[in-house]
MARZAPA-622850 format. One record per residue: x negated, z negated, y negated of N, C-alpha, C, CB in turn; residue in three letters. Coordinates in steps of 0.001 Angstrom, whole numbers, padded with zeros to 6 digits, always signed. Atoms other than C-alpha are relative to their C-alpha. Glycine has a CB too. Layout:
XZYXZYXZYXZYALA ...
END
This chain:
+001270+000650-000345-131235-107524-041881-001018+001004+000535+000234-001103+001035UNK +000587-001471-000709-132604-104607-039908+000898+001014-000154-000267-000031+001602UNK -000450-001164+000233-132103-101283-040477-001337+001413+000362+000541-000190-001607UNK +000531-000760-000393-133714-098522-038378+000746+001660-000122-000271-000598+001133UNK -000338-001355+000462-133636-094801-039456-000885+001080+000661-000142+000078-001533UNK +000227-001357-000589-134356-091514-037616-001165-000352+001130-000514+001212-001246UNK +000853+000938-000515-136546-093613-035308-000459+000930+001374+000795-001581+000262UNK +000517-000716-001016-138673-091430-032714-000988-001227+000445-000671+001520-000446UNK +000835+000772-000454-141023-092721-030077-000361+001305+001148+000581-001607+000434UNK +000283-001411-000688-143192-090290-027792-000834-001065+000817-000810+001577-000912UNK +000608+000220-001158-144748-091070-024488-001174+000951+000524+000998-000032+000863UNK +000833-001122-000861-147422-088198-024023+001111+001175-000652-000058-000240+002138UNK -000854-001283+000482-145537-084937-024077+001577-000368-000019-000250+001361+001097UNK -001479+000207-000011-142122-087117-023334+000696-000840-001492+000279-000954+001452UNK -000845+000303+001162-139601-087585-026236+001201-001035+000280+000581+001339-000515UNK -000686+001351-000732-138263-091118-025369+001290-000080-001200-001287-001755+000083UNK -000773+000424+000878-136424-091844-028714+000407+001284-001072-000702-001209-000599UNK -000251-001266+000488-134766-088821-030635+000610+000058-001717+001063+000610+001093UNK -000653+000580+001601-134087-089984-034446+001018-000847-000294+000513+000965-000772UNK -001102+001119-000565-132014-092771-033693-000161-000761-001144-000284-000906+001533UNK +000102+000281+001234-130767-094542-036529+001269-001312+000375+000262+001440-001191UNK -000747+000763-000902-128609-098219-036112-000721-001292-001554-000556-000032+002236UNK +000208+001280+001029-128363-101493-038520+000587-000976+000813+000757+000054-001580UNK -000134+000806-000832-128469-104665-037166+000553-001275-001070-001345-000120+000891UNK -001010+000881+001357-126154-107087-040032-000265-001092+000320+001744+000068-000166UNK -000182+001650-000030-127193-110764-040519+001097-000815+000696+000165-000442-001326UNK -001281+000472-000715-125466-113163-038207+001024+000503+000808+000606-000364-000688UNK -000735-000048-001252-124121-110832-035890-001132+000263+001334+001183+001281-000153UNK -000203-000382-000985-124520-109604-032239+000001+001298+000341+000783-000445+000222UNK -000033-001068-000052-125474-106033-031931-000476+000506+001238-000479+000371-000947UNK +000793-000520-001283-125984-104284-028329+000156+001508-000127+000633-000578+001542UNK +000411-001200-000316-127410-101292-027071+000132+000259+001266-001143+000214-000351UNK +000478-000250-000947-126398-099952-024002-000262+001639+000651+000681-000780+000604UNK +000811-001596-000711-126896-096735-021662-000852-000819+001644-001869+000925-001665UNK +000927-000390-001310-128333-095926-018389-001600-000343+000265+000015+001486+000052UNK +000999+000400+000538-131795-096537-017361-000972+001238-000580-000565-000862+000956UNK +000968-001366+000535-134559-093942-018903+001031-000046-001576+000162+002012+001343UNK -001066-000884+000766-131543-094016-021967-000613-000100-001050+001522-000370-000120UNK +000414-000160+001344-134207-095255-024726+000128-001608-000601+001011+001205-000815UNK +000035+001082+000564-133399-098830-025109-000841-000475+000038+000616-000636+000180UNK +001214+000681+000012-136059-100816-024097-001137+000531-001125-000526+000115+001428UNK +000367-000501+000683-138021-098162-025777+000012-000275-001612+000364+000784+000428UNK -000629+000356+000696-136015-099302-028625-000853-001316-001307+001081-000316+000970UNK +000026+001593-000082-136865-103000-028732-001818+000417-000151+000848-001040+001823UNK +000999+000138-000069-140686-102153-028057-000383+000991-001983-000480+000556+001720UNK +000871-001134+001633-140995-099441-031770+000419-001286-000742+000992+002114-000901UNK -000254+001004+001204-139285-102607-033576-001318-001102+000523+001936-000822-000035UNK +000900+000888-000312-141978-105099-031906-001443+000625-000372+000191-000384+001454UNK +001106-000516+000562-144526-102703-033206-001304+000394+001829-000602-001525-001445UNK +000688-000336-001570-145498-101894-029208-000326+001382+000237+001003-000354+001254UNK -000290-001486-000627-145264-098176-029133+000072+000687-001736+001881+000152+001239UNK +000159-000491+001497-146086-096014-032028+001174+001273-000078-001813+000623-000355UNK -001249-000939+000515-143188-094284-033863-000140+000312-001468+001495-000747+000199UNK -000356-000883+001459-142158-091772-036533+001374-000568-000169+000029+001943+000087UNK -001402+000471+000681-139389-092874-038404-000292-001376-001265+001155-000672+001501UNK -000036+001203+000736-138301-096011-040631+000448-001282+000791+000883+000217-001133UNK -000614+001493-000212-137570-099615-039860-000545-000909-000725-000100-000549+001312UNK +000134+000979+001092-137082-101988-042368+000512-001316+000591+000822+000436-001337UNK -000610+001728-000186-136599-106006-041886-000189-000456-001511-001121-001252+001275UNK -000467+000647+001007-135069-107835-044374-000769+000923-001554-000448-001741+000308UNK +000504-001191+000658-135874-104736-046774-001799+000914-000229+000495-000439-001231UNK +001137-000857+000070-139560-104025-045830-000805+000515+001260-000861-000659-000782UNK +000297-000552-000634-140953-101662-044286-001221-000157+001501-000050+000589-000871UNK +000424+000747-001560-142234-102781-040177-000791+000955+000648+001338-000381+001114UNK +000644-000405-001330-143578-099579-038733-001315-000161-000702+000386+001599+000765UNK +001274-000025+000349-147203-099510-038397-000574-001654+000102-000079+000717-001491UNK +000288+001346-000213-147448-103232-038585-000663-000252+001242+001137-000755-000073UNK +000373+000895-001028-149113-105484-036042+001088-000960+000911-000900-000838-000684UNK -000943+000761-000593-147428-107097-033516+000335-001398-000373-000293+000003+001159UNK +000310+001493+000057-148336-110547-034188+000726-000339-001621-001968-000349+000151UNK -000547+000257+000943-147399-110231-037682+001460+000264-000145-000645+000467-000759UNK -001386-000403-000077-144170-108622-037054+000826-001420+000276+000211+001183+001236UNK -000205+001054-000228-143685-111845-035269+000096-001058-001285-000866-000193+000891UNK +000217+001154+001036-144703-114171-038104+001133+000884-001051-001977-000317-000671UNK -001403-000498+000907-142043-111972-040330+001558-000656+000759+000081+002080+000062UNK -001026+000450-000644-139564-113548-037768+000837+000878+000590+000614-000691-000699UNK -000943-000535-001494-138540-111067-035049-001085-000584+001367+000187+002317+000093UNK +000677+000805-001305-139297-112524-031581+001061+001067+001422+000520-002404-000103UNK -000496-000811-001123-138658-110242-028488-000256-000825+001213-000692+001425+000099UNK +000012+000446-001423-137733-111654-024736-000068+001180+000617+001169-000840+000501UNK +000083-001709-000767-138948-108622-022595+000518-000234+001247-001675+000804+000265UNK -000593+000150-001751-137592-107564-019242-000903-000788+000790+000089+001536+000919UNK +000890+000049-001210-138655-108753-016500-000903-001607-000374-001163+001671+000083UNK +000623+001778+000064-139245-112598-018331-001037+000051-000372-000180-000942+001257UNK +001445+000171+000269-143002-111967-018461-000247-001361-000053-000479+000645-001244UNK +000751+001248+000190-143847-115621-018429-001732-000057+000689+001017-001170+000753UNK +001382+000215-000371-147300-116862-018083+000215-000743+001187-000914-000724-001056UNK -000282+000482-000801-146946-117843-014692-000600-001065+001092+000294+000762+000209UNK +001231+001122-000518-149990-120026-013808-000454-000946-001252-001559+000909+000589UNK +000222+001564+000521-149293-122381-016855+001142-000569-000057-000622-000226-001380UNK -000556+000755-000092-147147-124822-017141+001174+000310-000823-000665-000926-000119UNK -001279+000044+000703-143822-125099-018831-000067-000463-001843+000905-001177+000945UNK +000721+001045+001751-145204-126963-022477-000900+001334-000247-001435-002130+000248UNK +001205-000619-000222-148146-124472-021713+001160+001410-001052-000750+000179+002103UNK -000467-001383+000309-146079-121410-022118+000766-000270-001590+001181+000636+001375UNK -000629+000075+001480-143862-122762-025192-001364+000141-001156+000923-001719-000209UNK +001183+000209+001250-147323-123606-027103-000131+001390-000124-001628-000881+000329UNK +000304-001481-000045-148088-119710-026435+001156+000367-000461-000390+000695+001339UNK -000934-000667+000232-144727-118812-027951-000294-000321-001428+001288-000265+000702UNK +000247+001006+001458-145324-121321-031072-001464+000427-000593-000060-001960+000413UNK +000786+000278+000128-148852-120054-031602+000012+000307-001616-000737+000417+000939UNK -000441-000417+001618-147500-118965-035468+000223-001355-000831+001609+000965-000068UNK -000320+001438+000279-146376-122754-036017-000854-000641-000830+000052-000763+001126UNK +000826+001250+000635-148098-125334-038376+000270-000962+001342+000717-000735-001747UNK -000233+001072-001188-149156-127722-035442+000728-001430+000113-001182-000325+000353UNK -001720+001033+000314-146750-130445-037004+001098-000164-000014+000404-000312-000666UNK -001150-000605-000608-144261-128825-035947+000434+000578+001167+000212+000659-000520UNK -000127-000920-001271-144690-127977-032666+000865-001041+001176-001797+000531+000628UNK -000682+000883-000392-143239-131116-031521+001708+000160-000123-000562-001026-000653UNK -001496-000658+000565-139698-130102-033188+000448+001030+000821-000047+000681-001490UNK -000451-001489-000492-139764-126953-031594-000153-000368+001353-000942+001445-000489UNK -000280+000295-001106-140102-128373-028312+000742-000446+000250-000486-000364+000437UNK -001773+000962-000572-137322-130743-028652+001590+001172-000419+000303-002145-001550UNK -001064-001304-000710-135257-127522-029502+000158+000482+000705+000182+000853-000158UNK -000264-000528-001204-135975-125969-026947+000650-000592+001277-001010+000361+000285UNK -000606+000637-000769-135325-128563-024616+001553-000845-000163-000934-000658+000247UNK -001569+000248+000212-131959-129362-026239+000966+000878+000354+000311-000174-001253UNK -000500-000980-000628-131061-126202-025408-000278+000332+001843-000498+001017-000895UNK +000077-000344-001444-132714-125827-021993-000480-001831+000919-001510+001549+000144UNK +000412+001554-000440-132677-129763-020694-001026+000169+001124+001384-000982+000613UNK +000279-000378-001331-133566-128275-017333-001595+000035+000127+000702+001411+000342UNK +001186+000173+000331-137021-127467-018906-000974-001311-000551+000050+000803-000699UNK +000550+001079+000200-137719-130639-020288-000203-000803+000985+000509-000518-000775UNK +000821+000915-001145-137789-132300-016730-001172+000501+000738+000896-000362+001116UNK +000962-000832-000302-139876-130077-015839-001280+001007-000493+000562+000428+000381UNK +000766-000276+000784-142151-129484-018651-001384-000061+000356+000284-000602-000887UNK +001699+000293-000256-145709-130179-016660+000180+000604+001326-000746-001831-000005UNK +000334-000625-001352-144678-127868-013494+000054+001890-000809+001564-000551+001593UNK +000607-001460+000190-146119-124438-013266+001093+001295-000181-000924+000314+001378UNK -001107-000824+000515-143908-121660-014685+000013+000874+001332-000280+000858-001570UNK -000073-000890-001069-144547-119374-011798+001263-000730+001741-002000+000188+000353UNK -000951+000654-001240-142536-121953-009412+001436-000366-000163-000563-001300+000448UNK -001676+000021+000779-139195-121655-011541+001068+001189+000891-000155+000700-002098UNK -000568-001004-000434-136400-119876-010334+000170+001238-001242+001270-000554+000608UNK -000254-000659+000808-135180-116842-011741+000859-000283-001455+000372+000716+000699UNK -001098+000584+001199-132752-118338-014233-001016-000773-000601+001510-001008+000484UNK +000897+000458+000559-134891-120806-015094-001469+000153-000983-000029-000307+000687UNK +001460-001333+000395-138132-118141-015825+000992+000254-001491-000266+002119+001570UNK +000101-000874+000963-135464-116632-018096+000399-001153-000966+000865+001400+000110UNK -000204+001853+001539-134539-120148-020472-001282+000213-000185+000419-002340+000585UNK +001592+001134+000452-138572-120806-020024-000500+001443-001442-001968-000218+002191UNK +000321-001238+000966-138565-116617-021823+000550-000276-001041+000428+001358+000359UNK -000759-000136+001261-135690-117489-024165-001075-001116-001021+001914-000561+000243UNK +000428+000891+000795-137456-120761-025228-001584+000438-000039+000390-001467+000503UNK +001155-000658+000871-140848-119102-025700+000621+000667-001226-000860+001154+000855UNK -000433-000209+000954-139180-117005-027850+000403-000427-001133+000405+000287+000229UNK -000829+000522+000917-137487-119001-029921-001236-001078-000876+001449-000796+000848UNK +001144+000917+000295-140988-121086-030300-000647+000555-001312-001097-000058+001259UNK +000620-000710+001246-141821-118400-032983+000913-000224-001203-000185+001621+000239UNK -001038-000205+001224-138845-119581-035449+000945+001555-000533-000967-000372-001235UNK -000088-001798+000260-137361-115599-035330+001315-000877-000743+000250+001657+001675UNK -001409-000572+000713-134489-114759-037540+000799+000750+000273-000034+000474-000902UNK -000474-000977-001057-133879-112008-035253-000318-000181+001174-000338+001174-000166UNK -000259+000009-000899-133722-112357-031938+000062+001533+001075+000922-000705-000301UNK -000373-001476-000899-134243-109000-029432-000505-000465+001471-001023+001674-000617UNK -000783+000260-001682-132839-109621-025703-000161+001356+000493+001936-000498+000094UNK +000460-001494-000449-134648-106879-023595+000921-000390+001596-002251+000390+000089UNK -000016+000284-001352-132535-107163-019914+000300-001477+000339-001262+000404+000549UNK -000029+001356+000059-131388-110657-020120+000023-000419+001371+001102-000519-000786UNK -000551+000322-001471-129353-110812-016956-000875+000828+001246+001731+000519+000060UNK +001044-000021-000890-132201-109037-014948+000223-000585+000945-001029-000362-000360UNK +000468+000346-001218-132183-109864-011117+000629-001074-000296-001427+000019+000432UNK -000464+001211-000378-129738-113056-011622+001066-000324+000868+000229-000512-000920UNK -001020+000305-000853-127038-114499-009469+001243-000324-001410-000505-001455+001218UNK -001442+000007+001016-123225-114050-011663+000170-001487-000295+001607+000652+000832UNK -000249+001642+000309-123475-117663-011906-000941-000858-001239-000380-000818+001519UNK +001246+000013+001160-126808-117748-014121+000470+000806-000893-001514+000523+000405UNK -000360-001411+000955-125748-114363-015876+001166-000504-000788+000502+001557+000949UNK -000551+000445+000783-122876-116045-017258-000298-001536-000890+000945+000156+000606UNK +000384+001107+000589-124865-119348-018351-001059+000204-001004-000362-000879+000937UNK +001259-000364+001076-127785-117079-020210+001163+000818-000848-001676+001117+000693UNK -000715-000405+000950-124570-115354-021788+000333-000660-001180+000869+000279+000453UNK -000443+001230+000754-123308-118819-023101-001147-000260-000753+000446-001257+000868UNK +001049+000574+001219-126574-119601-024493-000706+000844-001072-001173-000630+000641UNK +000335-001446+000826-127073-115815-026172+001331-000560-001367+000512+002032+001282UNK -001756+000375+001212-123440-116765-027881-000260-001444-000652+002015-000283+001200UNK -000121+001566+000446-124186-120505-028470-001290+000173-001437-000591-001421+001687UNK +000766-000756+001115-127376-119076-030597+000148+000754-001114-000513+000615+000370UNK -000957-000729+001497-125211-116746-032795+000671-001167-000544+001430+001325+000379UNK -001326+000752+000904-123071-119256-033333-000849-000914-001195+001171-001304+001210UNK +000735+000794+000688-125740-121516-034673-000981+000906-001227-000818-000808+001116UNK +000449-001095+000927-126879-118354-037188-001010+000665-000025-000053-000276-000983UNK +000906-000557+000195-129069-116826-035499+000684+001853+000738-001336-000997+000690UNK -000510-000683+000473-129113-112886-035807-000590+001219+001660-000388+000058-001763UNK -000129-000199-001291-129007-110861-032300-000199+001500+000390+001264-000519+000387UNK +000048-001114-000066-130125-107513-031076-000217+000247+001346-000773+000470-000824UNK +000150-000162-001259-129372-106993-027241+000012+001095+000636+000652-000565+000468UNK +000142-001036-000999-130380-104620-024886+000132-000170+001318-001045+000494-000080UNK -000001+000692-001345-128356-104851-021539+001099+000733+000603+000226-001651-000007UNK -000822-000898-001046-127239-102951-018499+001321-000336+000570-000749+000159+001138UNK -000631+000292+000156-124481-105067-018201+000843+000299-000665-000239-000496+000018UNK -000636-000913+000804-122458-103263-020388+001196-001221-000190+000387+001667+000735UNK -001279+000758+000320-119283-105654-019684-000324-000942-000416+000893-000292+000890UNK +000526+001094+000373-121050-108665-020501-000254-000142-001643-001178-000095+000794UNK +000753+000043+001599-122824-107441-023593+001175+000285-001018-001354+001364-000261UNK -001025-000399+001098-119797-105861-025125+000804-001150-000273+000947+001200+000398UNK -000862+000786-000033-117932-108999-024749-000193-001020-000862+000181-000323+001085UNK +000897+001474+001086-120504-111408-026728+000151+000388-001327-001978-000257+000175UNK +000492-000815+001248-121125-108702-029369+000811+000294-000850-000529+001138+000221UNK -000619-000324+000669-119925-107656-032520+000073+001388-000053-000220-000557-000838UNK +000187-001495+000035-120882-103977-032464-001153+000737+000978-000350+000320-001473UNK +000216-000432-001658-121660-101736-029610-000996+001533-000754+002087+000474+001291UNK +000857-001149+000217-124463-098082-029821-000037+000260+001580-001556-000282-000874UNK +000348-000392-001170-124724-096367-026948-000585+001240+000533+000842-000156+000495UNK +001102-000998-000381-127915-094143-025487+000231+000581+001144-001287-000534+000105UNK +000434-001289-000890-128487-091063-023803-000845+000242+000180+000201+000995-000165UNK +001180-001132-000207-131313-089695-023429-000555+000070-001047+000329+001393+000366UNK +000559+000242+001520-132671-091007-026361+000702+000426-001300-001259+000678-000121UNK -001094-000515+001634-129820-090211-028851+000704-000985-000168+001228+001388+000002UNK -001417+000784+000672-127237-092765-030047+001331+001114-000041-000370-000561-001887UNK -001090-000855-000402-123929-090817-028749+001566-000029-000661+000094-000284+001385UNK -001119+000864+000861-121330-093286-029729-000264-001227-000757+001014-000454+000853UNK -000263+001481+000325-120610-096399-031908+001210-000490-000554-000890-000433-000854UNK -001480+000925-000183-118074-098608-032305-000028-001635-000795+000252-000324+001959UNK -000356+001428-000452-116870-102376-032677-000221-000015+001385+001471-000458-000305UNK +000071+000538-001233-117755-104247-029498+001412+000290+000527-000431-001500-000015UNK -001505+000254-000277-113724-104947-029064+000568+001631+000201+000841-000942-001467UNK -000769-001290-000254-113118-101033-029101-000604+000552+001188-000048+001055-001200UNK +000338-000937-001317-115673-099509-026765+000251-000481+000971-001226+000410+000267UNK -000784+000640-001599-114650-102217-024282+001096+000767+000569+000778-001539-000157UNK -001653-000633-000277-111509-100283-024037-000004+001910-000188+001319-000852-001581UNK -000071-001390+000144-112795-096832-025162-000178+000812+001562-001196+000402-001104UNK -000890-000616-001215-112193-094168-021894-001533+000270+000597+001312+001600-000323UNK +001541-000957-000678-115901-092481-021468-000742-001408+000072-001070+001533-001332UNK +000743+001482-000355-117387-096241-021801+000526-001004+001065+000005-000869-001264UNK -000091+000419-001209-115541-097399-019088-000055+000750+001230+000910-000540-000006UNK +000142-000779-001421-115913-094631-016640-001755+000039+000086+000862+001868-000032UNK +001304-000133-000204-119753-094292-017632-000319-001393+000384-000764+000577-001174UNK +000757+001540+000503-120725-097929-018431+000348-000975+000732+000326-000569-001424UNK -000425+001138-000468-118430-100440-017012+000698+000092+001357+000789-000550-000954UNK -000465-000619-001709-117573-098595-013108+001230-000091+000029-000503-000816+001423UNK -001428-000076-000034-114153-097915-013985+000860+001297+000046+000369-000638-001047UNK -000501-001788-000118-112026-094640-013413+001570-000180-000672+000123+000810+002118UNK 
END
């Protein structure tokens, strides 16, 4: 579905992304992790068309860099960024319409009752101000913006961000409950034990290089990914 090749990204004189190259296969679960500064996020922003890069990236065989953001979107990738970003002085409906703004407006009704099938929590609370959500909540109100754009791909910048282990395993369930239902997954998350556990196949950044890769099921267990990644000796 995606397929990114030799993929640079420059900051000024800094060399964030170093020819990084990584396919992301229909219907699975692909994470990226690493340290922070390691290039992911970075990552997530050259495929969203945020940050101008040398290299290739192709969706569903055509060629993405250079594109517009907005259209990138309407091709069906939809990014949840760190840190939630919600619009935080509108409302809960408010913010989905701003996710949906790609939608035929006859359909925007549909896409709300997805969302809220998935996040009920939001539907009682669909006319209070996004800024007065908790953290967990902020990040459903991010997933279900997201998802307001119909993506095919899916890119999870920081999911578990600032949550309590009790949320972090309920935005896991609904990252996995989403694959399951066929949609196609590209996570970026410091969590390392978490992400490897959902995922089908694991990449892991340095310093802007891709170092190792794997199956999910191996690097869980490989020796340098649990002493770096998962605080294990």
């Amino acid at each position: 579905m995606l397929k990114v090749n030799n993929l640079n990204v420059y900051y000024g004189v800094i060399h964030a992304l170093k020819g990084i190259s990584f396919n992301v296969p229909e219907g699975k679960i692909i994470t990226l992790i690493g340290s922070n500064g390691a290039g992911k996020s970075s990552t997530l922003k050259a495929i969203a068309g945020l940050v101008h890069t040398k290299g290739s990236i192709k969706f569903l065989g055509s060629e993405i860099v250079g594109t517009k953001t907005y259209t990138i979107v309407r091709k069906g990738i939809a990014k949840v960024p760190e840190g939630r970003k919600i619009f935080s002085n509108l409302t809960i409906l408010e913010n989905l319409r701003m996710g949906g703004f790609n939608r035929e407006y006859n359909t925007l009704e549909r896409g709300y009752d997805e969302v809220f099938d998935l996040f009920p929590i939001l539907k009682e609370r669909a006319k209070q101000l996004a800024g007065t959500l908790s953290g967990g909540e902020q990040q459903m109100l991010a997933l279900g913006r997201a998802l307001m754009s119909k993506p095919t791909l899916l890119m999870l910048d920081e999911p578990s961000l600032g949550l309590a282990p009790k949320i972090v395993s309920e935005v896991f369930g609904i990252i996995k409950r989403l694959n399951s239902n066929g949609m196609t997954i590209l996570l970026v998350e410091q969590n390392a034990a978490q992400a490897l556990k959902i995922s089908d196949y694991g990449y892991v950044l340095e310093n802007g290089k891709i170092i190792l890769e794997d199956k999910s099921s191996n690097l869980i267990t490989n020796e340098q990914v649990r002493k770096s990644y998962l605080g294990e000796i």
